[in-house]
C-alpha positions in Angstrom: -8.3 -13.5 -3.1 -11.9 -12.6 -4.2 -13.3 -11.6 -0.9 -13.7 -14.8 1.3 -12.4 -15.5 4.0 -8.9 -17.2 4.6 -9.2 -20.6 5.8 -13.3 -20.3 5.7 -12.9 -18.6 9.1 -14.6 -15.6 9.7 -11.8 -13.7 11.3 -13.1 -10.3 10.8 -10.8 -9.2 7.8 -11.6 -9.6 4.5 -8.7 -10.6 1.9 -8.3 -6.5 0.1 -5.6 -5.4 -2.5 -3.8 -2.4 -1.0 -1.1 -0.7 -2.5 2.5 1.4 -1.6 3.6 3.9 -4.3 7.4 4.2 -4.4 9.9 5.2 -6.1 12.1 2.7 -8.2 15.7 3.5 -7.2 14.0 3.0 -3.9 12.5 -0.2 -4.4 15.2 -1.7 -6.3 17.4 -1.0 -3.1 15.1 -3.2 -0.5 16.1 -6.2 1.2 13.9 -8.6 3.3 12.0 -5.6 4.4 10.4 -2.1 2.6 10.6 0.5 6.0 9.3 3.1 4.0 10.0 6.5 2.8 11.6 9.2 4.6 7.9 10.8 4.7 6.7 7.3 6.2 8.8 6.8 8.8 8.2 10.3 10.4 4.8 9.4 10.4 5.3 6.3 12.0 4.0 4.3 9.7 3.5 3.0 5.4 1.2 5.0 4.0 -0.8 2.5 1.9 -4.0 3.3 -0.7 -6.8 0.9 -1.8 -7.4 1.1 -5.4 -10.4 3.8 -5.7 -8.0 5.6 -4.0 -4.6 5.9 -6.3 -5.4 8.1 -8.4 -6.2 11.0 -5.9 -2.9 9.6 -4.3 -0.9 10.2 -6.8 -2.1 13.6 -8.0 -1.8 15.1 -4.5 1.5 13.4 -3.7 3.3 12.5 -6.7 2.4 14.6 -9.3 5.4 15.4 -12.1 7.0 12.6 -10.3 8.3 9.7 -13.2 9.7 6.8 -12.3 7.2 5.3 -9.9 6.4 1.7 -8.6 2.9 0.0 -7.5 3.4 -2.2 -5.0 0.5 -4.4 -4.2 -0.2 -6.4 -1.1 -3.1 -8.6 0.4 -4.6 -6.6 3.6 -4.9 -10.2 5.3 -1.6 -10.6 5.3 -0.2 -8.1 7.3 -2.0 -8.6 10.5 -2.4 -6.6 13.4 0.1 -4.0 12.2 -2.2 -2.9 9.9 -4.8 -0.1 10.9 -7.3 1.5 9.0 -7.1 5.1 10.2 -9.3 8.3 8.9 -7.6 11.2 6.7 -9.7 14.3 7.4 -8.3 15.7 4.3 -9.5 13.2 2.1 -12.4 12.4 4.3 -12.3 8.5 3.9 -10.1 5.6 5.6 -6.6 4.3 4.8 -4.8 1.5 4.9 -1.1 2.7 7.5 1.0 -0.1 8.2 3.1 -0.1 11.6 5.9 -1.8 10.9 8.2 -2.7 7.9 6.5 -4.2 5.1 7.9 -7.7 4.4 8.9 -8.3 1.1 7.1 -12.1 1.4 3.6 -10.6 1.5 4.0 -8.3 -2.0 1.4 -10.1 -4.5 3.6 -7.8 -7.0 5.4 -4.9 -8.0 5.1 -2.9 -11.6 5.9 0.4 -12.5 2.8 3.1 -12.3 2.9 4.2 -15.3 1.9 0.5 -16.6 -0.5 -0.4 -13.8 -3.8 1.0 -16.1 -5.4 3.1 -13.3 -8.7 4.5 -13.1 -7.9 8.2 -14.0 
């Protein structure tokens, strides 16, 4: 989606690619539903980035790891489970989803290292 609104109705939430960095074995191993990394669930919640964000995300977090997916969802999608929730550290908003992460709403999954980020 390129911004509008689903339906034409103004529902308050814009149509945003977010992504889930994880690790292939990982991925390759998911059923119906993603419920996240160890990491995620004692947090509670997917920790999700936008795209201005991944590469900061994957220095701090991932760094030396190989082997990674980008998973890419529609923000709209996800509904109320989604919350948008301040990181002091990085001093900006993310996207933390609250529940499992159906496998219908992924636009797509590719490994990292052929996703052409931003460095």
């Amino acid at each position: 989606m390129d911004g509008r609104l689903r339906g034409g109705h103004d529902i308050g939430v814009r149509a945003l690619l977010i992504f889930k960095i994880v690790p292939r074995a990982e991925w390759e191993s998911v059923g119906e539903f993603y419920h996240g990394s160890a990491h995620d669930r004692a947090d509670g919640f997917l920790h999700f980035s936008t795209q201005p964000q991944l590469a900061e995300t994957l220095r701090r977090y991932y760094a030396g790891q190989t082997d990674l997916m980008l998973v890419a969802v529609e923000s709209d999608t996800l509904g109320a489970a989604l919350k948008w929730e301040h990181s002091p550290s990085r001093g900006e908003d993310f996207p933390h989803l609250f529940g499992a992460l159906p496998l219908s709403a992924v636009l797509w999954a590719k490994p990292v290292a052929d996703a052409n980020l931003p460095s």
